[in-house]
C-alpha positions as CSV (number, residue, x, y, z in Angstrom):
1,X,0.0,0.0,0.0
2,X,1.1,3.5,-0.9
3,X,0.7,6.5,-0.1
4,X,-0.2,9.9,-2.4
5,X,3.7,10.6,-2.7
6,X,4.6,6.8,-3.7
7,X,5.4,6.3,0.0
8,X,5.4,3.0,0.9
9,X,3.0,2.3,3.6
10,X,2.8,-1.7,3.8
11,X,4.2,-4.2,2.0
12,X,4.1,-8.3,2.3
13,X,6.6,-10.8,2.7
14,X,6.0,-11.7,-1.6
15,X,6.8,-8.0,-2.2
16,X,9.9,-7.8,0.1
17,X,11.2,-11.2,-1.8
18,X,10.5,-9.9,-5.6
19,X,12.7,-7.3,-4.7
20,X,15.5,-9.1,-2.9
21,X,14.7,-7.4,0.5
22,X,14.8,-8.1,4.2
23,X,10.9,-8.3,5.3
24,X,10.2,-4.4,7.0
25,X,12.5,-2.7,5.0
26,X,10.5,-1.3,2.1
27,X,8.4,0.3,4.4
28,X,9.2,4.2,4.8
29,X,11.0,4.2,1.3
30,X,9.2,5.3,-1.9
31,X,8.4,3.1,-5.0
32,X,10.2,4.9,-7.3
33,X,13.3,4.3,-5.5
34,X,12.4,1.0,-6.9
35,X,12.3,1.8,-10.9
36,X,15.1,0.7,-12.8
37,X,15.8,3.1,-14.8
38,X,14.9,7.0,-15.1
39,X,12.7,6.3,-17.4
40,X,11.0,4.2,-15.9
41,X,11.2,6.1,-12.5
42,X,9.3,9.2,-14.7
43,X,6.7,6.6,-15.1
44,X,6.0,6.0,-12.0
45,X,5.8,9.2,-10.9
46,X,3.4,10.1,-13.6
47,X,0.7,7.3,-12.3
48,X,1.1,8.6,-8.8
49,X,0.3,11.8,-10.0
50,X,-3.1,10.9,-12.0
51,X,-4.1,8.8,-9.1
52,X,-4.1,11.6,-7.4
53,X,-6.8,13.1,-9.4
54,X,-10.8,12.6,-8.9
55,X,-10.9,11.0,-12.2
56,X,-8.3,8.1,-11.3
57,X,-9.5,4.7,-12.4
58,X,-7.9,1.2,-11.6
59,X,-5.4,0.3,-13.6
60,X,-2.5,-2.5,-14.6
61,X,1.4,-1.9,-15.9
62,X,4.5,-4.0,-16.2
63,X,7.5,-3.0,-14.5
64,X,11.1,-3.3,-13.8
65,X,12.4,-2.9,-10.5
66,X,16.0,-3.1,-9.3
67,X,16.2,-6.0,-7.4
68,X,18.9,-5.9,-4.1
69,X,21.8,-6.9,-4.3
70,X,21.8,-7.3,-8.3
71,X,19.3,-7.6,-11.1
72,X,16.3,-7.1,-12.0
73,X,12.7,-8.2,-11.0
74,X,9.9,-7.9,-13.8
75,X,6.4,-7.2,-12.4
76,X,2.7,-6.7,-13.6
77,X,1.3,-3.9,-11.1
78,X,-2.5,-3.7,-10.4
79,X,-3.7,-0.9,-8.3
80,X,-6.7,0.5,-6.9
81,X,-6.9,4.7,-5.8
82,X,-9.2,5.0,-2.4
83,X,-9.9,7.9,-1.0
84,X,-10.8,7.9,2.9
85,X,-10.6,9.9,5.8
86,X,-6.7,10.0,5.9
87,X,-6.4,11.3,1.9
88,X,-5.8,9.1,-1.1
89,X,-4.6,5.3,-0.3
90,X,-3.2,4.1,-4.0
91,X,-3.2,0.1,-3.1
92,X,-1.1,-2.1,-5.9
93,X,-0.5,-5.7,-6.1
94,X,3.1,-6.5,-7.5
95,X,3.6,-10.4,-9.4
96,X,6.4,-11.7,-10.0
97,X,6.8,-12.3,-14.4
98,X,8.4,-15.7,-14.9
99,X,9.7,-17.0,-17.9
């Protein structure tokens, strides 16, 4: 679960392991510290900022993400913008691609 800013709210054990991270460490850091390249950081940042419009819709992407301590992790993202009490909630669901 994110935040508005791509803060990084909660995340599994599956999300912790697709990225080649100790379980509790991705939580405080923001997904596009994640993106592989520029590029693909830019992305990111520009579906965090139309979720954070009234007319944000669900939607699904592929990914790259750096994967700790080398490599790459390919991922299909789902998410889901809520809007509650607290502010926007931008929920995504990260699966591994396997080949």
């Amino acid at each position: 679960e994110l935040d508005a800013t791509g803060g990084i709210v909660f995340a599994n054990a599956a999300s912790h392991s697709i990225c080649g991270l100790e379980p509790g460490s991705l939580v405080g850091r923001n997904l596009t510290e994640l993106a592989e390249t520029p590029f693909a950081r830019n992305m990111m940042q520009d579906v965090l900022r139309q979720a954070g419009t009234a007319s944000a819709a669900p939607g699904t992407a592929l990914a790259r993400l750096r994967k700790e301590p080398g490599g790459v992790a390919e991922v299909k993202v789902d998410w889901l913008c809520l809007r509650g009490e607290e502010g926007l909630s931008l929920i995504h669901i990260s699966q591994g691609i396997v080949r």
